[in-house]
VEXMI-427516 format. One record per residue: residue number from 1; chain; residue in one letter; x, y, z of N, C-alpha, C in turn. Coordinates in pm, whole numbers, plus 50000, padded with zeros to 5 digits. Atoms other than C-alpha are relative to their C-alpha. Layout:
# VEXMI-427516
<rec num="NUM" cadena="A" residuo="a" n_px="X" n_py="Y" n_pz="Z" ca_px="X" ca_py="Y" ca_pz="Z" c_px="X" c_py="Y" c_pz="Z"/>
...
This chain:
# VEXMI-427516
<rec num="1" cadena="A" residuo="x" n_px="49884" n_py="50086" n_pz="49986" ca_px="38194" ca_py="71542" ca_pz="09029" c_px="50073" c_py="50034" c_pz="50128"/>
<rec num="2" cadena="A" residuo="x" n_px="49954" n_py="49981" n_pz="49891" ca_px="38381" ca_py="71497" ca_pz="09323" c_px="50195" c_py="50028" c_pz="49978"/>
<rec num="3" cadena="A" residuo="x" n_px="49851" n_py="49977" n_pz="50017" ca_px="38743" ca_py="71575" ca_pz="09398" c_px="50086" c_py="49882" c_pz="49999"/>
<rec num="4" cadena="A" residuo="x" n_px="49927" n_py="50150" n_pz="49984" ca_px="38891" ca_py="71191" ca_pz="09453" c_px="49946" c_py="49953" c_pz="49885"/>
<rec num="5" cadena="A" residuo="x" n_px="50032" n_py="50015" n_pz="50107" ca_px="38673" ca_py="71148" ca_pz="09139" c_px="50074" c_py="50043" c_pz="49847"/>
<rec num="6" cadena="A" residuo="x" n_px="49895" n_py="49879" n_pz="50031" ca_px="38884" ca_py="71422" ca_pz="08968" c_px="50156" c_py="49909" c_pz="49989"/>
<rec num="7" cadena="A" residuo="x" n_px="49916" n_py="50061" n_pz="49972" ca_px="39201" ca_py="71274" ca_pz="09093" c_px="50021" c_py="49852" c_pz="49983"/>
<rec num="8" cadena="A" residuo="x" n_px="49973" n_py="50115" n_pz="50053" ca_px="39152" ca_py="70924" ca_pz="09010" c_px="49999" c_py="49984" c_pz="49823"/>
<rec num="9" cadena="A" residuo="x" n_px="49935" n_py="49989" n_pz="50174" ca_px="39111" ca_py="70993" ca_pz="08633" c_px="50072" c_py="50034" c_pz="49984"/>
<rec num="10" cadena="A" residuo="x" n_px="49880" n_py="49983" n_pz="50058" ca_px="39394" ca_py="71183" ca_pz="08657" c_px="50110" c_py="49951" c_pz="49967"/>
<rec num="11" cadena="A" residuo="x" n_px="49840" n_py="50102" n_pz="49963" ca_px="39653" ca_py="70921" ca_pz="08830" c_px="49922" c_py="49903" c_pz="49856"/>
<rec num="12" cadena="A" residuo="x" n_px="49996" n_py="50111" n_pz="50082" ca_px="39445" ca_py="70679" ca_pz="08535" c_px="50080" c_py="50054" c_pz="49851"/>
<rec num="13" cadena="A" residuo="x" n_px="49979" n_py="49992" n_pz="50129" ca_px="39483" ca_py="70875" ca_pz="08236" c_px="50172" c_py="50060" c_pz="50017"/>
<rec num="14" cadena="A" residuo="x" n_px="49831" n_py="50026" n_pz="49989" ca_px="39907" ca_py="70947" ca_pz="08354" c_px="50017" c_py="49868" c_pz="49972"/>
<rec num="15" cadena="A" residuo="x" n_px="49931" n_py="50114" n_pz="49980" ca_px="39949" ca_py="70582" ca_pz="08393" c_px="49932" c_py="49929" c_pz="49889"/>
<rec num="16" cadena="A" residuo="x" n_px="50070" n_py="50068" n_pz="50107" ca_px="39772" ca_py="70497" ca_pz="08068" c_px="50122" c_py="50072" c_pz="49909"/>
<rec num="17" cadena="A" residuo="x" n_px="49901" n_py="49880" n_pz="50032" ca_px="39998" ca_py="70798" ca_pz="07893" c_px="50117" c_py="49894" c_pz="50026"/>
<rec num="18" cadena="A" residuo="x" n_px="49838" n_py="50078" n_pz="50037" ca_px="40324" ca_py="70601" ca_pz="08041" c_px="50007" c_py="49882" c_pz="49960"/>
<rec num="19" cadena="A" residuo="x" n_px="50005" n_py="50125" n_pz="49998" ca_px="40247" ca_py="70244" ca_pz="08007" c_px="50048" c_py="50001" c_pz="49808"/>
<rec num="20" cadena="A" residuo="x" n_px="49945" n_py="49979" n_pz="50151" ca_px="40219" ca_py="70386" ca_pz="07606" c_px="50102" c_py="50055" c_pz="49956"/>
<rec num="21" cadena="A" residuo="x" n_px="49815" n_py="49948" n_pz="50047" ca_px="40527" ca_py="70578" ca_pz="07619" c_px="50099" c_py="49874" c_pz="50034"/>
<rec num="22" cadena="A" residuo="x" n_px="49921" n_py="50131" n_pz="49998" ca_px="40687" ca_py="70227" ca_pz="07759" c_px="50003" c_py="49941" c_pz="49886"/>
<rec num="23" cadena="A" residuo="x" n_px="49987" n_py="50105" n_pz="50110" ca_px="40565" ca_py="70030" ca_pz="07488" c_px="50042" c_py="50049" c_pz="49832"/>
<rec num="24" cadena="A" residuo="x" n_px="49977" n_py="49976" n_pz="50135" ca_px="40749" ca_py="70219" ca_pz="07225" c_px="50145" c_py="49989" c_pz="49980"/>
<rec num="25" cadena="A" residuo="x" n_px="49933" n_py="50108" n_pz="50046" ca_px="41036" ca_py="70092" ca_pz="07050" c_px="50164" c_py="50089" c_pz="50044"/>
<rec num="26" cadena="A" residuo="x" n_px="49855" n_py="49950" n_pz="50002" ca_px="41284" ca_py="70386" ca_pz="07131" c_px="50009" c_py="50056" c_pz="50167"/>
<rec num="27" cadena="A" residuo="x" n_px="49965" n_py="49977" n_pz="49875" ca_px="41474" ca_py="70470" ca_pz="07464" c_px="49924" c_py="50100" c_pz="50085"/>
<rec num="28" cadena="A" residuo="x" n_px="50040" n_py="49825" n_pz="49914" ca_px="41395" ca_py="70849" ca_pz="07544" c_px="49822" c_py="49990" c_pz="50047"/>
<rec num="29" cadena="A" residuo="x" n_px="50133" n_py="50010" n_pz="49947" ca_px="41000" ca_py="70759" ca_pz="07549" c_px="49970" c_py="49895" c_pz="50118"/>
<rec num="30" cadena="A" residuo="x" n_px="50009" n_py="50086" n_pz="49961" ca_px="41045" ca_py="70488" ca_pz="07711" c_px="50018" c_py="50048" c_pz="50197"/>
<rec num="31" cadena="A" residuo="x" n_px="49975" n_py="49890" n_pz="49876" ca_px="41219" ca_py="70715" ca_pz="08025" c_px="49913" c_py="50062" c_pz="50032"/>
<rec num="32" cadena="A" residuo="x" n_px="50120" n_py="49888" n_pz="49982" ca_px="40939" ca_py="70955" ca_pz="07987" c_px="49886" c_py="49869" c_pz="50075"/>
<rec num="33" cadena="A" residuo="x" n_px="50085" n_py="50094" n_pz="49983" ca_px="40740" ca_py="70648" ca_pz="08038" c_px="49971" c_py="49948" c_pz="50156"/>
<rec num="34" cadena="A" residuo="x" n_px="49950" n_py="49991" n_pz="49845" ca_px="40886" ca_py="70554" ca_pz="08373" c_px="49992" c_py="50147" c_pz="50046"/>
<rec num="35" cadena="A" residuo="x" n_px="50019" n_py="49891" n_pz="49957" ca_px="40852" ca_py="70873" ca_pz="08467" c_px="49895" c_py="50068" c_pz="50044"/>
<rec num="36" cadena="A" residuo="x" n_px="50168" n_py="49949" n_pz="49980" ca_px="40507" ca_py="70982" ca_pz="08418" c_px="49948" c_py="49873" c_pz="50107"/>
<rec num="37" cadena="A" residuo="x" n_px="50075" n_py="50103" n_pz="49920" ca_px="40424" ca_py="70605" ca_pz="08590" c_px="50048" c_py="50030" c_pz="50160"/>
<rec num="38" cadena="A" residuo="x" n_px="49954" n_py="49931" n_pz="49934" ca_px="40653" ca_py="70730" ca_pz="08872" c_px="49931" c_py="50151" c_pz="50085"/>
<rec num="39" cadena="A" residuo="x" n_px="50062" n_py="49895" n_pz="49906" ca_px="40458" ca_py="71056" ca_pz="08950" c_px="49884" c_py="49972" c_pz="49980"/>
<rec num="40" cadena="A" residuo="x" n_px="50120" n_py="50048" n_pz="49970" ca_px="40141" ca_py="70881" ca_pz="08876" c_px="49983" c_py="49947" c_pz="50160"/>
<rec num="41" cadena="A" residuo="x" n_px="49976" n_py="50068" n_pz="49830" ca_px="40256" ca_py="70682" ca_pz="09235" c_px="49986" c_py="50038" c_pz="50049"/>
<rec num="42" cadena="A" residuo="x" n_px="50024" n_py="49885" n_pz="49932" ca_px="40316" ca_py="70960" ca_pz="09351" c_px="49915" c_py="50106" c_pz="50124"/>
<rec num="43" cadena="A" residuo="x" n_px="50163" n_py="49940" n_pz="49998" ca_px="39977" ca_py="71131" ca_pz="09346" c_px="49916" c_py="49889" c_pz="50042"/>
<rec num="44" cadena="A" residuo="x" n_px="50085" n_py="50105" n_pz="49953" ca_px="39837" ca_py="70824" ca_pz="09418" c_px="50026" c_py="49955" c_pz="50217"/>
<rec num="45" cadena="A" residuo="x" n_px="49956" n_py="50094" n_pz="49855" ca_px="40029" ca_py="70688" ca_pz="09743" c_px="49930" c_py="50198" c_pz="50089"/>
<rec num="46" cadena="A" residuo="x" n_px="50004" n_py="49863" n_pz="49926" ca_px="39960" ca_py="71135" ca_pz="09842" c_px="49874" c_py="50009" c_pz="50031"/>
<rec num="47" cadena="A" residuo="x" n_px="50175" n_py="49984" n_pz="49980" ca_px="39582" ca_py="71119" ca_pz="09777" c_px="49992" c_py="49895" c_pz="50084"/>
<rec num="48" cadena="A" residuo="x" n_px="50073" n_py="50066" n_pz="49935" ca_px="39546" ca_py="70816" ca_pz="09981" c_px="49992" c_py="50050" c_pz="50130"/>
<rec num="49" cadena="A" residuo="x" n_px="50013" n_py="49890" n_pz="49800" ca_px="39631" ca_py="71070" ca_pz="10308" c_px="49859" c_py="50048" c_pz="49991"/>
<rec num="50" cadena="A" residuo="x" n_px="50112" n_py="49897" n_pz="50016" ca_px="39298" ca_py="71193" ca_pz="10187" c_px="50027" c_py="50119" c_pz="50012"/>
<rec num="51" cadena="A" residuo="x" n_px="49985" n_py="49922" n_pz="50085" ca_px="39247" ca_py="71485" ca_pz="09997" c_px="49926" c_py="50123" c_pz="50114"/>
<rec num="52" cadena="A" residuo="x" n_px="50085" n_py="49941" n_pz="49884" ca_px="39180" ca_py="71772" ca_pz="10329" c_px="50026" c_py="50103" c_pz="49926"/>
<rec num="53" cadena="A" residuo="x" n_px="49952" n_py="49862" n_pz="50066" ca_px="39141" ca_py="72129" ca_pz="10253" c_px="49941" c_py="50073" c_pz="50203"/>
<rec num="54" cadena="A" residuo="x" n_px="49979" n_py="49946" n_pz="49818" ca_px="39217" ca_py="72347" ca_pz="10586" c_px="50034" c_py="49933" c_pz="50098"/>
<rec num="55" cadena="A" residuo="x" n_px="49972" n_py="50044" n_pz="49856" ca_px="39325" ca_py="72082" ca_pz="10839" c_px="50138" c_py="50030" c_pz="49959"/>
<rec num="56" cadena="A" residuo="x" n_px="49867" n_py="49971" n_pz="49917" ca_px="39670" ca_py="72145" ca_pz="11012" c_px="50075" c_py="49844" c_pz="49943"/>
<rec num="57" cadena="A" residuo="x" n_px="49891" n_py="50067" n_pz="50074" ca_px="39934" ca_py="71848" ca_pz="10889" c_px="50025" c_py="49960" c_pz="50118"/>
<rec num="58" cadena="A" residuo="x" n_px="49970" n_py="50082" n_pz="49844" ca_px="40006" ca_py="71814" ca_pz="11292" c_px="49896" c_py="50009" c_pz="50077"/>
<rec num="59" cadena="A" residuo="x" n_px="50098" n_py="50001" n_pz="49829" ca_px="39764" ca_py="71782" ca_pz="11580" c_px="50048" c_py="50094" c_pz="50072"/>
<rec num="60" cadena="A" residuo="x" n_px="49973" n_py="49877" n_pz="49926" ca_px="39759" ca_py="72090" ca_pz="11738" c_px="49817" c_py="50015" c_pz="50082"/>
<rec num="61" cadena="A" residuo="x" n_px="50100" n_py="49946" n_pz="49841" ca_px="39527" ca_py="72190" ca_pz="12077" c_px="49855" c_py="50046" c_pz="49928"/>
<rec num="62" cadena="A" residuo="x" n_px="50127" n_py="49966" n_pz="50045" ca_px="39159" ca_py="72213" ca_pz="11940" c_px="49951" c_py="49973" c_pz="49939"/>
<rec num="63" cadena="A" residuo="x" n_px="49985" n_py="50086" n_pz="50155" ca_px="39195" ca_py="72043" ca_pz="11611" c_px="49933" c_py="49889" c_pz="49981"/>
<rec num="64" cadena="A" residuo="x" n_px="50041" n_py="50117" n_pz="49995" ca_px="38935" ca_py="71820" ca_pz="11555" c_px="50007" c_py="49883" c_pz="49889"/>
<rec num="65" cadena="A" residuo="x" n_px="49951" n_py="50122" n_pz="50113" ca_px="39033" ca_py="71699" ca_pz="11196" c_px="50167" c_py="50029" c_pz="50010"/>
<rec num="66" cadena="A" residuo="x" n_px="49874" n_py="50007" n_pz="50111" ca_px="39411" ca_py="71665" ca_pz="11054" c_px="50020" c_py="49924" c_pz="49950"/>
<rec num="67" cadena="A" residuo="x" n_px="49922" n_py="50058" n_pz="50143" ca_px="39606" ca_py="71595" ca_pz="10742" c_px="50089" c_py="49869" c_pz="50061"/>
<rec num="68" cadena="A" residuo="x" n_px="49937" n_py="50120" n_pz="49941" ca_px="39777" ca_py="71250" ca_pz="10764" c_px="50134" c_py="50039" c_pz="49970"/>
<rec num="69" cadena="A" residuo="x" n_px="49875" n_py="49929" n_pz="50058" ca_px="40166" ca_py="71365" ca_pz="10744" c_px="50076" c_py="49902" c_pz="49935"/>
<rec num="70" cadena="A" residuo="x" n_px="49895" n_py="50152" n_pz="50048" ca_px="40283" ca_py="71016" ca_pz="10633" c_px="50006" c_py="49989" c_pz="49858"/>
<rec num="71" cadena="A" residuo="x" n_px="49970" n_py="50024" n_pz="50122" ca_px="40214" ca_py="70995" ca_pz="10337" c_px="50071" c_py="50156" c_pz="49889"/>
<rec num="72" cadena="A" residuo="x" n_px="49950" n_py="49912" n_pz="50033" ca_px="40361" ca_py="71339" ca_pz="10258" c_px="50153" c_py="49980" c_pz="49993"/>
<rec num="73" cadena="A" residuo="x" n_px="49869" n_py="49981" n_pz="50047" ca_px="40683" ca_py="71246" ca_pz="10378" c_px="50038" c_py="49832" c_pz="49912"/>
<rec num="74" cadena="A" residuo="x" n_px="50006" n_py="50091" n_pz="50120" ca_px="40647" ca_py="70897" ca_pz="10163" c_px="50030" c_py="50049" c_pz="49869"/>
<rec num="75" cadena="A" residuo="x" n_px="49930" n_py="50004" n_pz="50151" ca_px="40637" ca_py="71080" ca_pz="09850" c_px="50086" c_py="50123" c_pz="49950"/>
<rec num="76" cadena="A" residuo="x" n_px="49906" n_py="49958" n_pz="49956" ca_px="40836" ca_py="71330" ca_pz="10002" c_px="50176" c_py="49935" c_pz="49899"/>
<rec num="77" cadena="A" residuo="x" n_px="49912" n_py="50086" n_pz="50025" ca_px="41104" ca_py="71045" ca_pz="09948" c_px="49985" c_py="49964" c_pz="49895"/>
<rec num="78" cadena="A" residuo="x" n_px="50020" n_py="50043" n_pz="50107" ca_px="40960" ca_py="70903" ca_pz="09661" c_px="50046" c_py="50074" c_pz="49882"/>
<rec num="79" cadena="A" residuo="x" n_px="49968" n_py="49918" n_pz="50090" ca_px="41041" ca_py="71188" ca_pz="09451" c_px="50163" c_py="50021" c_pz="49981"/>
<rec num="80" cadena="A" residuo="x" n_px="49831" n_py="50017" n_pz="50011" ca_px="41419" ca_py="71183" ca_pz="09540" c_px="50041" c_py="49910" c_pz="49965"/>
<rec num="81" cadena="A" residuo="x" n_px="49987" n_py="50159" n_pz="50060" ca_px="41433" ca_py="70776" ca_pz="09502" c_px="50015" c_py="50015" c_pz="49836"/>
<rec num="82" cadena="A" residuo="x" n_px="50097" n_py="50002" n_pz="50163" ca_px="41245" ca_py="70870" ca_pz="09151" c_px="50108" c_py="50101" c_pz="49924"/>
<rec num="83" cadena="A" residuo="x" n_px="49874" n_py="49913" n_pz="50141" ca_px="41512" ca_py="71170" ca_pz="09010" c_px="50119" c_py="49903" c_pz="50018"/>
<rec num="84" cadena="A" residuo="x" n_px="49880" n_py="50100" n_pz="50000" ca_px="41813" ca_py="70918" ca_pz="09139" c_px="49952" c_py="49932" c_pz="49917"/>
<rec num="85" cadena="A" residuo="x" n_px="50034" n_py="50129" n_pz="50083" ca_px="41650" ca_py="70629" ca_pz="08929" c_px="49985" c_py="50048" c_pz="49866"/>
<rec num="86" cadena="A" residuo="x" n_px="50043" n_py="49925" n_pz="50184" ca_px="41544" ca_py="70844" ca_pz="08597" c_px="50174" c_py="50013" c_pz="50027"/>
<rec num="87" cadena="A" residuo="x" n_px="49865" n_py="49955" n_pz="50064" ca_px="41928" ca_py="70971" ca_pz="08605" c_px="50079" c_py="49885" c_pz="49937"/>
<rec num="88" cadena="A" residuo="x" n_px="49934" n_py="50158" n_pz="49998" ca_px="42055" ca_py="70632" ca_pz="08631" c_px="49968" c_py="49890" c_pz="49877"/>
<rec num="89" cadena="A" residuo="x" n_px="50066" n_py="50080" n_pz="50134" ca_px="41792" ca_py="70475" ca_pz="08344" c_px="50101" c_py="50097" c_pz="49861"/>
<rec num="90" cadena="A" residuo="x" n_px="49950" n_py="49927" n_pz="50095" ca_px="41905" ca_py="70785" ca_pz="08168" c_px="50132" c_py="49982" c_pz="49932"/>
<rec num="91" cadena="A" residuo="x" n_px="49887" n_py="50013" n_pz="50024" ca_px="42273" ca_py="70718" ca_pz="08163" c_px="50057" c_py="49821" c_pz="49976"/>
<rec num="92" cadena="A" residuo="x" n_px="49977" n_py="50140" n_pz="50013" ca_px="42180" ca_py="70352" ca_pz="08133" c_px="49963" c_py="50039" c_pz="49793"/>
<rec num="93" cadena="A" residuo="x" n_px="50031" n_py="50005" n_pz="50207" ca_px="42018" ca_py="70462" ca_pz="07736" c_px="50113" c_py="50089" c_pz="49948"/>
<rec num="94" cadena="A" residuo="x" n_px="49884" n_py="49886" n_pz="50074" ca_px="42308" ca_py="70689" ca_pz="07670" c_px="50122" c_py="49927" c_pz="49970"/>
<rec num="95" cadena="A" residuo="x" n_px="49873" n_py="50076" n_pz="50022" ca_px="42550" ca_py="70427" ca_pz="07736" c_px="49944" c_py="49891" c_pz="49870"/>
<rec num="96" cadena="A" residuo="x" n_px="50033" n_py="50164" n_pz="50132" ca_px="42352" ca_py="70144" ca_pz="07530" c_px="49971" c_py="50068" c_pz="49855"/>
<rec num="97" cadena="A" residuo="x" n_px="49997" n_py="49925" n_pz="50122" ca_px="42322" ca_py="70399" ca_pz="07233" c_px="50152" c_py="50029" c_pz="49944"/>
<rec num="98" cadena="A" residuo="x" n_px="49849" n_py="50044" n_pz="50004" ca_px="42676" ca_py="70447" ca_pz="07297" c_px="50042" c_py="49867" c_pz="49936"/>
<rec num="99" cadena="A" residuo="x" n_px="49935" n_py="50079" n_pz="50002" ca_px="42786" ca_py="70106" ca_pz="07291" c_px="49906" c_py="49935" c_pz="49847"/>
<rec num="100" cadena="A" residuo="x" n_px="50051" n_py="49988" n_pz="50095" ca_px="42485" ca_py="70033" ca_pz="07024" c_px="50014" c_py="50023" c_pz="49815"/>
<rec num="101" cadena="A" residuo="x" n_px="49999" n_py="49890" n_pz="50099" ca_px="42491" ca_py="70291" ca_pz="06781" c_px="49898" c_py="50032" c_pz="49943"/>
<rec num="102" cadena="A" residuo="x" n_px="50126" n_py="49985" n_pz="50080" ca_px="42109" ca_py="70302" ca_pz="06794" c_px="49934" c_py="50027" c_pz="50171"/>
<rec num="103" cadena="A" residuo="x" n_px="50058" n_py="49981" n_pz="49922" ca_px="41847" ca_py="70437" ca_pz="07042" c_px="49874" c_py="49869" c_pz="50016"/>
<rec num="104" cadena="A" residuo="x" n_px="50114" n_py="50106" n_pz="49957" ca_px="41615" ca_py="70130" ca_pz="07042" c_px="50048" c_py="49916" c_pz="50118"/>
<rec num="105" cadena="A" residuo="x" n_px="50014" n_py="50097" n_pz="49901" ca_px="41511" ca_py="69901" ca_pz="07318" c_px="50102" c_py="49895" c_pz="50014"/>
<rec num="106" cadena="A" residuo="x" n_px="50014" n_py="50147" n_pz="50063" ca_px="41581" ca_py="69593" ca_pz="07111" c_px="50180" c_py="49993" c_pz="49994"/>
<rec num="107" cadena="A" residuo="x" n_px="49848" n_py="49989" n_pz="50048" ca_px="41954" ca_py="69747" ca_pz="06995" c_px="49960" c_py="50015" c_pz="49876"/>
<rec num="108" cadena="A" residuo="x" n_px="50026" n_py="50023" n_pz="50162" ca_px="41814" ca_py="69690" ca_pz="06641" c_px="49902" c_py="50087" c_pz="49949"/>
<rec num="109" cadena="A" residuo="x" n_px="50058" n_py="49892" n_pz="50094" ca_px="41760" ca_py="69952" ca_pz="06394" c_px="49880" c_py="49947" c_pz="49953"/>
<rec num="110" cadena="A" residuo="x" n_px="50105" n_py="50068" n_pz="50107" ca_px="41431" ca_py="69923" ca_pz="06195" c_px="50011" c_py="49954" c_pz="49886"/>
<rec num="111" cadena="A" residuo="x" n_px="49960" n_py="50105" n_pz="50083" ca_px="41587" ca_py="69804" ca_pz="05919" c_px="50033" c_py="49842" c_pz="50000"/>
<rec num="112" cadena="A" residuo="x" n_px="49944" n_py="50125" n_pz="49978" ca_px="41706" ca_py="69511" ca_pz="06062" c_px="49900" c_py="49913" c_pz="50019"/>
<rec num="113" cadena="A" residuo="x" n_px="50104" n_py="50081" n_pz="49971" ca_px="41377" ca_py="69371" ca_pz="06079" c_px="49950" c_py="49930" c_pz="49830"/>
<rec num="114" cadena="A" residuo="x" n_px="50026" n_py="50006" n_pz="50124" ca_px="41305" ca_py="69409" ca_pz="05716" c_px="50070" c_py="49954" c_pz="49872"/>
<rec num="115" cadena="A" residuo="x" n_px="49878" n_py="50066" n_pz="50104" ca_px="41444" ca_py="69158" ca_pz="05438" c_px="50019" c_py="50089" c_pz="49901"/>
């Protein structure tokens, strides 16, 4: 097996993992959900610099391969974008549980489904 081989099951089976923590009925998984899909991106937008082992990150005098630095500082950024946005979802389910008085999506307890 190869290493981009490696790495693509991984970013699949994260973004399989959140898509199912999305589709569940209560808030907090739902965060986790965004989250894991979030550093699935991550790893994804990082591996596409291709995956070097020993080149230099800058072009330096002799250097016949290097690391692409762009996409480093991409998810560089991405990761700060990504804790601002989880805090923000976060204090978005805290308030609607708040205002609520239930951690679901919907607002509506599981009872409320059931005559």
């Amino acid at each position: 097996m190869t290493m981009e081989f490696l790495v693509a099951t991984g970013i699949g089976w994260v973004v399989a993992v959140g898509i199912y923590l999305l589709l569940r009925a209560r808030t907090f998984p739902v965060v986790l959900g965004l989250t894991l899909i979030g550093y699935a991106v991550n790893v994804f937008i990082f591996s596409m610099g291709r995956l070097w082992a020993g080149a230099p990150p800058i072009l330096s005098a002799g250097a016949a391969e290097f690391a692409d630095p762009l996409p480093q500082a991409l998810v560089l950024t991405a990761i700060v974008i990504g804790f601002a946005t989880t805090g923000f979802v976060i204090e978005l389910a805290l308030r609607s549980r708040h205002e609520n008085g239930s951690d679901h999506v919907d607002g509506k307890p599981d009872d409320a489904d059931k005559p």
